[in-house]
TIMISE-66055 format. One line per field, with one value per residue (C-alpha): residue number from 1; residue in three letters; x, y, z. Coordinates in steps of 0.5 Angstrom, whole numbers. Layout:
N
resi c(NUM|...)
resn c(ALA|...)
px c(X|...)
py c(Y|...)
pz c(Z|...)
END
This chain:
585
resi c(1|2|3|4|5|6|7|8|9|10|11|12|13|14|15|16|17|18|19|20|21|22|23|24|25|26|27|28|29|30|31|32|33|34|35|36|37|38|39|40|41|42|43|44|45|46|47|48|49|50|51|52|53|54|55|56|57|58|59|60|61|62|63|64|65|66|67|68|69|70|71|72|73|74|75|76|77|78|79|80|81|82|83|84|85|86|87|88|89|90|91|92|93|94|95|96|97|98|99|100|101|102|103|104|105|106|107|108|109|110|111|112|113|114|115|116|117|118|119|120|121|122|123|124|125|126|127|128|129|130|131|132|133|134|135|136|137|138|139|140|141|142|143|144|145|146|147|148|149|150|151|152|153|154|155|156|157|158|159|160|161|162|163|164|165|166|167|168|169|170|171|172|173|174|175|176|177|178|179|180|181|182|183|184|185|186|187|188|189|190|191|192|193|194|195|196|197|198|199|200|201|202|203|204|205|206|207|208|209|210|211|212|213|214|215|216|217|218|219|220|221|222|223|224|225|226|227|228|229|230|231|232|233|234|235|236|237|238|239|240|241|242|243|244|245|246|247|248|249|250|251|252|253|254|255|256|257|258|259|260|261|262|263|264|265|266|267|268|269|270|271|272|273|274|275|276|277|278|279|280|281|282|283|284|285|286|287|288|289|290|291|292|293|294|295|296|297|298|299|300|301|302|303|304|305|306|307|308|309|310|311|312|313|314|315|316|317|318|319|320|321|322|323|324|325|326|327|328|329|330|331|332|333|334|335|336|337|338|339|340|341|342|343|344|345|346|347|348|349|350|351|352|353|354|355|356|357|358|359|360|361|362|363|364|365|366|367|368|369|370|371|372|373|374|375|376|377|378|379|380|381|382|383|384|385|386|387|388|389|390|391|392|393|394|395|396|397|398|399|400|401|402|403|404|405|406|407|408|409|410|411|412|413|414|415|416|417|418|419|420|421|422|423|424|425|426|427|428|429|430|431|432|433|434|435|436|437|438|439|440|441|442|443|444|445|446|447|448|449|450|451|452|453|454|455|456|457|458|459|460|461|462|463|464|465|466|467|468|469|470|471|472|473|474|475|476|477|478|479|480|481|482|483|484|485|486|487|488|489|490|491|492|493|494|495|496|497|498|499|500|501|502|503|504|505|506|507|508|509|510|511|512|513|514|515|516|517|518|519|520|521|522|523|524|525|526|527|528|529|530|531|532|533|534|535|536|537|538|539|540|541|542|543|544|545|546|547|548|549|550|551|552|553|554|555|556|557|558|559|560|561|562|563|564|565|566|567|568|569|570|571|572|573|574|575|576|577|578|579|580|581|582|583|584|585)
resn c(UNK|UNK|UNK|UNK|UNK|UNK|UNK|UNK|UNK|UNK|UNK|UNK|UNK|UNK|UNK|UNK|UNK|UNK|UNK|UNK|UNK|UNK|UNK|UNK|UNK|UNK|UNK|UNK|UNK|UNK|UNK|UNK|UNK|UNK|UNK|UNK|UNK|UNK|UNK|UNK|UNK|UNK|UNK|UNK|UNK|UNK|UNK|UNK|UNK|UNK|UNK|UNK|UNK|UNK|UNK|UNK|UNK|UNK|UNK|UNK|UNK|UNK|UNK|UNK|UNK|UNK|UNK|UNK|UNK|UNK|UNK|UNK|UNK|UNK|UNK|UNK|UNK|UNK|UNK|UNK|UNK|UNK|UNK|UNK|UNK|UNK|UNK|UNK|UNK|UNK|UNK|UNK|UNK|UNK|UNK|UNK|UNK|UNK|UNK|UNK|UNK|UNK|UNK|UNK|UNK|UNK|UNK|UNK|UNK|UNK|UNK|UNK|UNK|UNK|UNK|UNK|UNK|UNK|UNK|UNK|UNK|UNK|UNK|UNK|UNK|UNK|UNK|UNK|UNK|UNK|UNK|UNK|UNK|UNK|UNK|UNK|UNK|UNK|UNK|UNK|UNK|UNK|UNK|UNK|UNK|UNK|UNK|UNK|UNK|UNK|UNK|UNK|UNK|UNK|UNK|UNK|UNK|UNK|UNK|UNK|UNK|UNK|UNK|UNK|UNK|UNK|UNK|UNK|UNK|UNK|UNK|UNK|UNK|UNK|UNK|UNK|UNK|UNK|UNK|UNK|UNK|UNK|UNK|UNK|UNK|UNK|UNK|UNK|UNK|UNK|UNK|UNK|UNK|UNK|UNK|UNK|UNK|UNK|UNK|UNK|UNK|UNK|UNK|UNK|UNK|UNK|UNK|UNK|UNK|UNK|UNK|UNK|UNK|UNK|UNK|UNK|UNK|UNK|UNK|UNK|UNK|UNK|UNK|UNK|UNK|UNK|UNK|UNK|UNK|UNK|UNK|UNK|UNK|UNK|UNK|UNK|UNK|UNK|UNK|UNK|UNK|UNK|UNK|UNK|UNK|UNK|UNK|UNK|UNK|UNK|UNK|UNK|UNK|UNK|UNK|UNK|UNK|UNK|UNK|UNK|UNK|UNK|UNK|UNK|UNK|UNK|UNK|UNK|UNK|UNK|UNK|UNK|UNK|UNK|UNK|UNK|UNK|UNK|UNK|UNK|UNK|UNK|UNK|UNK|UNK|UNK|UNK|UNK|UNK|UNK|UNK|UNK|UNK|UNK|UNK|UNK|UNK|UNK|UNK|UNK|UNK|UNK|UNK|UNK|UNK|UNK|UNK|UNK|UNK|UNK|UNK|UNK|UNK|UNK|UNK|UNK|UNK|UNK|UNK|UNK|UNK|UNK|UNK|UNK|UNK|UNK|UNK|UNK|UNK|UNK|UNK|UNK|UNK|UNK|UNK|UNK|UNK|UNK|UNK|UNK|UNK|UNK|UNK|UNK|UNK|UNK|UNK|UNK|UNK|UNK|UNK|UNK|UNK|UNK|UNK|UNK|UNK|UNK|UNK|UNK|UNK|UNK|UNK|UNK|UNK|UNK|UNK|UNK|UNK|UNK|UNK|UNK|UNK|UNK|UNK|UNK|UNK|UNK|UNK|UNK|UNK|UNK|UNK|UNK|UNK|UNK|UNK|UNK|UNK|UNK|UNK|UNK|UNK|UNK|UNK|UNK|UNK|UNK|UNK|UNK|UNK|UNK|UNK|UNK|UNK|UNK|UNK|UNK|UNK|UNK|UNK|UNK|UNK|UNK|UNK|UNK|UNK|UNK|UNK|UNK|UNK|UNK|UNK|UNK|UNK|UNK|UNK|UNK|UNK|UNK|UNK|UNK|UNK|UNK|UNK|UNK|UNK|UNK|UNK|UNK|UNK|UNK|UNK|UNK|UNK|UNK|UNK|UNK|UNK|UNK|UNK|UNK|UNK|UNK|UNK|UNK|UNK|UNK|UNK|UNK|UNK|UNK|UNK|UNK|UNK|UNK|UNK|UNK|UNK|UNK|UNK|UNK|UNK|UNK|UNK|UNK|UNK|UNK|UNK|UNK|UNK|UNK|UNK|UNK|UNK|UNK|UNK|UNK|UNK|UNK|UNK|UNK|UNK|UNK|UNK|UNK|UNK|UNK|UNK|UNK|UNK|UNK|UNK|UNK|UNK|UNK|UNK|UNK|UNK|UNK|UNK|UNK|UNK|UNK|UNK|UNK|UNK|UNK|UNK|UNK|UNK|UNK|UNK|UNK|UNK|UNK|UNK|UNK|UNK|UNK|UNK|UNK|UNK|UNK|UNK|UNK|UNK|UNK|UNK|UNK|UNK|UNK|UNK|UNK|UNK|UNK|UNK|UNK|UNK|UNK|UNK|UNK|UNK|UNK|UNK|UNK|UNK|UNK|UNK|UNK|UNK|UNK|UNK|UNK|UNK|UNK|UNK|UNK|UNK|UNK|UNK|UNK|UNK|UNK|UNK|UNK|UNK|UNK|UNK|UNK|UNK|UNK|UNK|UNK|UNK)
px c(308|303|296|293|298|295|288|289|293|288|283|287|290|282|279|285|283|277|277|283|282|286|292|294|299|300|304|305|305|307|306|310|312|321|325|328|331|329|330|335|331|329|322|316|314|310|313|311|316|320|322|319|316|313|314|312|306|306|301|298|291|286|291|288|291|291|295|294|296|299|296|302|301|297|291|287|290|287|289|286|289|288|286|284|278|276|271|264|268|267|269|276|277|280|275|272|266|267|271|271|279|283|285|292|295|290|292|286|286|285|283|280|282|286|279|280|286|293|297|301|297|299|297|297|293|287|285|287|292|297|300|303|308|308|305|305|307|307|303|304|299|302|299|297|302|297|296|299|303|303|312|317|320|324|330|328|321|323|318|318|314|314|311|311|313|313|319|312|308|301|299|302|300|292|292|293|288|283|286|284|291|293|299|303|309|311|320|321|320|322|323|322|322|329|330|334|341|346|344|345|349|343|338|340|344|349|348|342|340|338|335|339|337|342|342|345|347|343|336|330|326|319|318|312|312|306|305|303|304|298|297|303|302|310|312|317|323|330|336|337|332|325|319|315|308|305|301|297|293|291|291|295|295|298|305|308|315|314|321|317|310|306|303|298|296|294|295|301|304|308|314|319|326|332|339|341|346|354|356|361|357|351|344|338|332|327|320|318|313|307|301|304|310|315|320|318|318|324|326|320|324|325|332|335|341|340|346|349|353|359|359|365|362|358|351|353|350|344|337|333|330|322|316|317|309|309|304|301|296|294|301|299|293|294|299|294|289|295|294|290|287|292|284|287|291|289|289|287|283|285|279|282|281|277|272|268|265|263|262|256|252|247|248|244|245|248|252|256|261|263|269|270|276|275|269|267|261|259|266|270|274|272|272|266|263|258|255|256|263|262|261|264|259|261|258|260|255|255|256|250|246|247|245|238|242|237|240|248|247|242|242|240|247|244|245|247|250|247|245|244|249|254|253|256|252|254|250|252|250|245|248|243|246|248|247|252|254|256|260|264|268|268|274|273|279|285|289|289|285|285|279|279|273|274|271|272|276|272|273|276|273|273|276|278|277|271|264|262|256|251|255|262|259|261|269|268|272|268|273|279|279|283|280|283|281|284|283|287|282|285|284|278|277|273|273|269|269|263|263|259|256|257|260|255|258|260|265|269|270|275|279|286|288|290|288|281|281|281|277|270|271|268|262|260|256|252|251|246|243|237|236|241|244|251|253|254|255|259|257|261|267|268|273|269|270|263|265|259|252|255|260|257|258|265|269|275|282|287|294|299|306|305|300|294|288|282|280|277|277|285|287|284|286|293|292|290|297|300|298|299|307|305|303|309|314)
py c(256|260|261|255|250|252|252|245|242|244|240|234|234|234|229|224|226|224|217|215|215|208|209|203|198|194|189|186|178|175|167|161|155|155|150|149|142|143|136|134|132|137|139|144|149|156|161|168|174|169|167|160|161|168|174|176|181|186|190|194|193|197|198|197|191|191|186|185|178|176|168|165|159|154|153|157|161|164|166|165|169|164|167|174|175|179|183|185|182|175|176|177|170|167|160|157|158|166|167|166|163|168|164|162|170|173|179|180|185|183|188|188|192|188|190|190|184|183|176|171|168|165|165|160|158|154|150|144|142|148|149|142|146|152|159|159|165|169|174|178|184|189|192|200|204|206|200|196|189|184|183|188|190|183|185|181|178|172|168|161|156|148|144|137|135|131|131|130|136|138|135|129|129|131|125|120|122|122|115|113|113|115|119|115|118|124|125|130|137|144|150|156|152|149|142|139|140|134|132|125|122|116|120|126|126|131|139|140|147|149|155|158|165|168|173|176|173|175|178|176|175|173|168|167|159|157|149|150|144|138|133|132|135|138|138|144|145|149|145|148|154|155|158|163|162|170|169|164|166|174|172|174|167|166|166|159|156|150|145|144|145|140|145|142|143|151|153|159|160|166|165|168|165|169|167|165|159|159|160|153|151|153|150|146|148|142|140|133|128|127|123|117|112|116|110|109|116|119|122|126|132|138|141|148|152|158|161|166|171|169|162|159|152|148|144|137|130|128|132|134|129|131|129|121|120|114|109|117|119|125|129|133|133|137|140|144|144|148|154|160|166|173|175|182|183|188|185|189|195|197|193|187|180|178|184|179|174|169|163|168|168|163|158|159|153|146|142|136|135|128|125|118|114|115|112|110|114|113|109|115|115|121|124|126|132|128|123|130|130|137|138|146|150|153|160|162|162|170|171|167|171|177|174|170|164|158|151|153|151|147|151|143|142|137|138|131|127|122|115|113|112|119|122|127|135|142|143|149|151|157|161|166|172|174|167|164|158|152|146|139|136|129|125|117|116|114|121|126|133|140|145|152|157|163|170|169|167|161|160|154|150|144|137|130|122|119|121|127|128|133|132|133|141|140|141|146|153|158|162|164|158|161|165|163|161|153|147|140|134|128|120|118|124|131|139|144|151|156|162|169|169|177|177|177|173|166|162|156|151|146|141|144|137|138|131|131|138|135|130|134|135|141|145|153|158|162|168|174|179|180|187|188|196|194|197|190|186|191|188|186|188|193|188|181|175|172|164|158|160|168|166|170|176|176|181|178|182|185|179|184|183|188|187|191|193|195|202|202|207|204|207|213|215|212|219|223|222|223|228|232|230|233|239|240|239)
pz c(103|100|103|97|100|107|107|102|108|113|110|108|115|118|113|116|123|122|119|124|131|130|126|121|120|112|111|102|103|96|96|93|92|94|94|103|106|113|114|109|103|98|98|95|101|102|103|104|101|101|107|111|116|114|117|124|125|130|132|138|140|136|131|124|120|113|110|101|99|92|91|86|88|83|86|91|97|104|110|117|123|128|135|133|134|128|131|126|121|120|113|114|118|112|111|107|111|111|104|98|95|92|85|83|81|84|90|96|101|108|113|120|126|132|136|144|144|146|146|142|136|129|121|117|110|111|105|101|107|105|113|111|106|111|109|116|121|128|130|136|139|144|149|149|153|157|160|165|164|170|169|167|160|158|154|147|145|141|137|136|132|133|129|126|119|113|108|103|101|102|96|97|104|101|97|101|105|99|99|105|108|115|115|119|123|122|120|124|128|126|130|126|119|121|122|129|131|130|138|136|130|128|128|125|118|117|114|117|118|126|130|134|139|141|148|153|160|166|162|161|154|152|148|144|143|138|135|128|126|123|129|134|142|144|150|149|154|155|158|165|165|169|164|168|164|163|157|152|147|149|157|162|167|174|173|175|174|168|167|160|158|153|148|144|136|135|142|144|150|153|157|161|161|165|162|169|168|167|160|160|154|149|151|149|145|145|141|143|141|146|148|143|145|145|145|137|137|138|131|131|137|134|137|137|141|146|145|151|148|152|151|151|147|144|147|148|152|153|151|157|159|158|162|166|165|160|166|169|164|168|169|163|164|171|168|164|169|173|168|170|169|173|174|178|171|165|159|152|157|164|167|171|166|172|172|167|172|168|173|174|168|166|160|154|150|150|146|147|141|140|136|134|130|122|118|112|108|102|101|104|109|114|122|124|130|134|127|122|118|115|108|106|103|96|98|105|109|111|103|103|107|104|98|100|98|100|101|102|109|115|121|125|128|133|141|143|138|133|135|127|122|120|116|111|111|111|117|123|130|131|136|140|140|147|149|154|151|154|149|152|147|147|146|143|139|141|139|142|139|140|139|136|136|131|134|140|147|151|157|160|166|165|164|166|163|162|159|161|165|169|175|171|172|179|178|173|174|175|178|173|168|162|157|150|144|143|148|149|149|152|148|152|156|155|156|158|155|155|150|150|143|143|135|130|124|122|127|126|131|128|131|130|128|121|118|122|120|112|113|117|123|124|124|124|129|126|129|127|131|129|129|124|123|121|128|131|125|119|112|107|103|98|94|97|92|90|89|88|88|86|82|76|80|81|76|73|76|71|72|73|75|82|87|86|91|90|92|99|105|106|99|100|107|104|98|103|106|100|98|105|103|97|100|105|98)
END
C-alpha cells in the first residue's frame, strides 16, 4: 500500500471515528398489498418485503437505527415504533401528529437512536386503519454487554405476536366505521399472522396454516409476546408450562410464575418458559378472547403448537382452560396489580431501575382523561377524550412550530372533562417541560381500553372500579409500580399513570383500541423547553415531508423501481465506509 493509500485511510478512519461513537444498524422495508389466507378466506394484507407479520428488528441500546421505507401502497403510509421512546427526536414517531405521510411510491428514511432503552416492543402502521391489514412487526432492544441482566442466557428468544382479525381488509373495516357501524365481533385470532390449529373441527375449517415453535427438551426460552391486534384483550397461555414474567415493554419486573397472563391491546410482555414436560405429545399455544362473554365468543382463540424436538405426537384434547373469573371481575385486575417493577435491576444502564424514586417527586400537573361510549357529532359517529374527539392536524404540530404556522393546533386540552356537549378539536396538552405529570384514565364505556403514550415510559400506580377520586391517591404504588408505556383501563374502572416530561417534542397519547383510535380518542402533549438550542430537542430532518400548511415546500421524489434515500449524515458515513474498502483493495 503506497504512503496515499495510507494517509487516505487514516483519514477516512478518524472522520468515522469521529461521527460514531454509536454504531448503526439498517434495515430496507418495502411495503405492499399480498394475497395470505390466514383464517382460510383470501384476502388483501400488508406486508413488508414480502412477508407478514414483517421482519424483526434487533437492536442494542444506543444503537442507531436507520430503516428507509418503500410506500407501494395506494395510499399514504407511515410507520409508528410503538414504545421506543425516541429521544430528541419527535419527528421520527411515525404519526400524523409528528409526520408528514409518505405518499403511495414514495421512499422515506426513518432514522433515530434507541437512546437508553432495552426490552419487548412493536411497529406498526398508523394511518387509515392499516394495522387491521398487517404492516405490523416485532421489535426487540438488547442490553449492552456490559450491563447485567436479572436471569441467565435463555437458549432461544422467540417472538410472537397475537392479535385479533377480520377476514375484511382495512378499508373495508374503515368504511364502516365512516358509516357509523360497530365492527362487531372479530373471526379469529392470529399468532404471528397465521390462523388456529385444527383443535376443534366446527370452529376450525380445514387447511389452515398455524404457528408452530419449535424447542429443545429441558431449555429455557424467552418469549417476547405483543398484542398487535384492534381491540380484543387476550389471555395468553401455554398448555402445562409456568410464565416467569422477566420484562414488559423495557422493564425488568419481579419475576412471578403466571398459568396465563391477560395482555391488553398494544401491551408486550417477556416470559421465561423452561421445556420441562414429557414429550408424549405436542403442546398448546393459546390467544383468547377476554373481558367479553366468552361463551359466544369462543372462535375468537388464536391456537398454536409448541413443539419438542423429541415429541413423539401431536397436541390433542381439550385447550387449557383460561381464567374461571366470569362472576369475579377483578381477578384480572389483581392479576395486573401483581406486575412490578425488579427495582434492584439495571435496565438499559448499570444503575438499579429503582434509583429513579419517583413516588418522591411532586406532581406538576393533573389530568382526568374521561371516555365514554360512541357519540354523534355533527351527525357522525365518534369516541371522545373527556368531551374532545380529536381532529388530526394537516400540518404536524412540531412542523408547525418550526414554520410559525397559526391555527394547526389549540393548546386548551382541558384538566377535567367538559360538562357541555362533545365537541370535534385539534386540541392537545401543554406539557411543562420537567414537569411531573399525574394522568387518571376514566373508563365509562362497556369495553374495555388501553392507553399508549409516545416519548415516554410512565409509571403505573394505580388502578381499581369506580371513579377516581383525591382519595383514590391513597392506594397508589409509589414504590415499584412498573414503568412502561401502555396501561389497561378496565369497563367502569380507572388507571393512574405519572410521567416525567423530560423529552421535548410532540407525543401522542391514544387508546391503542384501534376503532376508537379512528374515531378520535386521543390527543398530543406538547412538549417544548423553552430555552431552546437543538440540544434537548434536535430540529427537524434533512429528508422531512412538508404536508398541509407547508405542502408548497415539498420537492417532488423522482419514482424509481429501487429505494433511494436522501443524502444525510447516514449516507455519508455509509461512503466513508466505502471508500475505506476502497482503499484496502
Amino acid at each position: 500500500m503506497d504512503l496515499f493509500k495510507i494517509l487516505l485511510l487514516m483519514f477516512l478512519v478518524n472522520f468515522s471515528f469521529c461521527f460514531a461513537a454509536d454504531p448503526y444498524a439498517f434495515y430496507n422495508f418495502e411495503v405492499s398489498y399480498i394475497t395470505a389466507s390466514p383464517l382460510g378466506v383470501p384476502q388483501q394484507v400488508i406486508a413488508i418485503n414480502g412477508k407478514f407479520p414483517g421482519p424483526t428488528i434487533n437492536v442494542t441500546t444506543n444503537e442507531n437505527l436507520v430503516v428507509n421505507v418503500r410506500n407501494k401502497l395506494d395510499e399514504g403510509f407511515l410507520l409508528h415504533w410503538s414504545g421506543i421512546q425516541q429521544r430528541r427526536v419527535s419527528w421520527q414517531d411515525g404519526l400524523a401528529g409528528t409526520n408528514c405521510p409518505i405518499p403511495p411510491k414514495w421512499n422515506w428514511t426513518y432514522e433515530f437512536q434507541v437512546k437508553d432503552q432495552i426490552g419487548s416492543f412493536f411497529y406498526f402502521p398508523s394511518l387509515h386503519f392499516q394495522r387491521a391489514s398487517g404492516g405490523f412487526g416485532s421489535f426487540i432492544v438488547n442490553p449492552r454487554s456490559v450491563i447485567p441482566v436479572p436471569f441467565s442466557t435463555p437458549e432461544g428468544d422467540i417472538t410472537i405476536a397475537i392479535g385479533d382479525w377480520y377476514t375484511k381488509n382495512h378499508t373495508a373495516l374503515r368504511k364502516a366505521l365512516d358509516d357509523g357501524k360497530d365492527l362487531g365481533m372479530p373471526d379469529g385470532v392470529l399468532i404471528n399472522g397465521k390462523g388456529p390449529y385444527q383443535y376443534n373441527k366446527t370452529l376450525v375449517p380445514d387447511g389452515i396454516d398455524y404457528e408452530t415453535i419449535t424447542v429443545h427438551p429441558g431449555k429455557t426460552y424467552r418469549l417476547r409476546v405483543s398484542n398487535v391486534g384492534i381491540s380484543t384483550s387476550l389471555n395468553f397461555r401455554i398448555q402445562g408450562h409456568n410464565l416467569v414474567l422477566a420484562e414488559s415493554e423495557g422493564s425488568y419486573t419481579v419475576q412471578q410464575n403466571y398459568t396465563s397472563l391477560d395482555i391488553h391491546v398494544g401491551q408486550s410482555y417477556s416470559f421465561l418458559v423452561t421445556m420441562d414436560q414429557n414429550a408424549s405429545s405436542d403442546y398448546y399455544i393459546v390467544a383468547s378472547a377476554r373481558i367479553v362473554n366468552e361463551t359466544i365468543w369462543r372462535r375468537v382463540t388464536g391456537v398454536g403448537i409448541l413443539h419438542y424436538t423429541n415429541s413423539k405426537g401431536k397436541a390433542k384434547g381439550h385447550l387449557p382452560p383460561g381464567p374461571q373469573d366470569e362472576f369475579d371481575k377483578t381477578f384480572s385486575m389483581n392479576q395486573a396489580r401483581s406486575i412490578r417493577w425488579n427495582v434492584s435491576a439495571s435496565g438499559a444502564r448499570p444503575n438499579p431501575q429503582g434509583s429513579f424514586k419517583y413516588g418522591s417527586i411532586n406532581v406538576t400537573d393533573v389530568y382526568v382523561l374521561r371516555n365514554m361510549p360512541p357519540v354523534k357529532i355533527n351527525g357522525k359517529r365518534r369516541t371522545t377524550l373527556s368531551g374532545i374527539s380529536f381532529v388530526n392536524p394537516s400540518t404536524p404540530i412540531r412542523l408547525a412550530d418550526k414554520h410559525k404556522v397559526k391555527g394547526v393546533y389549540k393548546l386548551d386540552f382541558p384538566k377535567r372533562p367538559l360538562t357541555g356537549p362533545p365537541k370535534m378539536e385539534t386540541s392537545i396538552i401543554n406539557g411543562t417541560y420537567r414537569g411531573f405529570m399525574e394522568v387518571i384514565l376514566q373508563n365509562n364505556d362497556t369495553k374495555m381500553q388501553s392507553y399508549h403514550m409516545s416519548g415516554y415510559a410512565f409509571f403505573a400506580v394505580g388502578m381499581d372500579y369506580g371513579e377516581w377520586t383525591e382519595n383514590s391517591r391513597g392506594t397508589y404504588n409509589k414504590w415499584d409500580g412498573i414503568a412502561r408505556s401502555t396501561i389497561q383501563v378496565y369497563p367502569g374502572a380507572w388507571s393512574a399513570i405519572l410521567i416525567s416530561l423530560d423529552n421535548p417534542g410532540a407525543w401522542n397519547l391514544r387508546t391503542e383500541n384501534l376503532d376508537s383510535w379512528y374515531l378520535g380518542q386521543e390527543t398530543y402533549v406538547r412538549v417544548v423547553n423553552p430555552d431552546e438550542n437543538n440540544k434537548t430537542e434536535f430540529g427537524a430532518p434533512a429528508n422531512v415531508l412538508y404536508c398541509g400548511a407547508l405542502q408548497k415546500l415539498q420537492k417532488p421524489q423522482k419514482i424509481s423501481s429501487s429505494a433511494t434515500r436522501s443524502i444525510g449524515f447516514t449516507s455519508l458515513s455509509m461512503l466513508v465506509m466505502a471508500l475505506v474498502m476502497m482503499v484496502m483493495t
